[in-house]
C-alpha positions in Angstrom: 22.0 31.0 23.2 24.8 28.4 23.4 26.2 27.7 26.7 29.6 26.3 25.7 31.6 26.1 23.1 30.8 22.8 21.2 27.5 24.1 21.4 28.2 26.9 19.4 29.8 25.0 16.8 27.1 22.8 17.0 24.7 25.5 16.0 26.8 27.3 13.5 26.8 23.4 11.8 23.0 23.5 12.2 22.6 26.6 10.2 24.4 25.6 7.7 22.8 22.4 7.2 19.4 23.8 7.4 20.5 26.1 4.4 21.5 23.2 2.2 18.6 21.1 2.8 16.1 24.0 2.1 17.9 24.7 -0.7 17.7 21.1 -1.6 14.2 20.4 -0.5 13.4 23.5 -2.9 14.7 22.1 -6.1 13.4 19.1 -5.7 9.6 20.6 -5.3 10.6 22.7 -8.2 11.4 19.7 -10.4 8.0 17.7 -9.5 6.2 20.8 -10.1 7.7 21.2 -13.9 7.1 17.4 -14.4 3.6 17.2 -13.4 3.1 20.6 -15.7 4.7 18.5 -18.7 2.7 15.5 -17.9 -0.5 17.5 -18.0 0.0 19.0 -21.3 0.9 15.8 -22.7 4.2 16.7 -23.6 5.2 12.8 -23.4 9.1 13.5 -24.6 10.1 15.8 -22.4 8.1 14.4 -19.5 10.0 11.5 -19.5 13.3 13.5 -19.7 12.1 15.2 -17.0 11.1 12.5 -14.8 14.6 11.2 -15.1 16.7 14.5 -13.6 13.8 14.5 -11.1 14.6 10.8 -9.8 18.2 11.7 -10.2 17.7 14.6 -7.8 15.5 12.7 -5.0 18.1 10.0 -5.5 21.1 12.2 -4.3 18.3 14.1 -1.7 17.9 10.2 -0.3 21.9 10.0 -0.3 22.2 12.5 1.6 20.1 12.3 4.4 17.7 15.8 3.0 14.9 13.4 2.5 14.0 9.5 4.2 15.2 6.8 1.2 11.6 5.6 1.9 9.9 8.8 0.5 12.4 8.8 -2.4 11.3 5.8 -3.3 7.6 6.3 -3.3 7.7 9.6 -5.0 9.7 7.7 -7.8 6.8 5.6 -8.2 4.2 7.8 -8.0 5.8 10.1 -10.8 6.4 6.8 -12.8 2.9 5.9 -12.4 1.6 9.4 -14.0 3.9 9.3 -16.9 2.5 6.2 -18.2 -1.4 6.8 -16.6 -2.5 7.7 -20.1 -0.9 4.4 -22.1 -2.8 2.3 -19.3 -5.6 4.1 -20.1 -5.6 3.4 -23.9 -4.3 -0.3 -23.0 -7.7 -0.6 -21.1 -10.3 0.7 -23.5 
């Protein structure tokens, strides 16, 4: 229980910030979940459309401050890397 009153402001801020970011958070695990089902069923087209709202998303999470730019960043990369696992593949053999 807050003490004084900047504290209780402080919390009532903290709620509300917790909300937004689990909301946030949520979509975002939402979006890689769809992507990596589009990727495994080969679905190349939509995959890729895919990929882009879901870098768009952890782009604006990084902006503001739900997730560390950092992890943005690697995610991006390692969704990247999946879409085009299967042309490196043929590139290969």
């Amino acid at each position: 229980m807050p003490n004084t009153k900047s504290a209780e402001r402080r919390a009532r801020v903290s709620v509300r910030r917790q909300a937004r970011n689990r909301s946030i958070s949520s979509r975002l695990h939402t979006l890689e979940k769809k992507y990596r089902a589009l990727v495994a069923s080969g679905k190349q087209e939509e995959a890729s459309k895919a990929l882009r709202s879901t870098v768009s998303a952890l782009d604006k999470a990084a902006k503001r401050g739900v997730i560390p730019k950092r992890r943005a960043d690697r995610k991006k990369s390692r969704l990247a890397v999946k879409l085009n696992a299967p042309a490196a593949k043929a590139a290969k053999a």
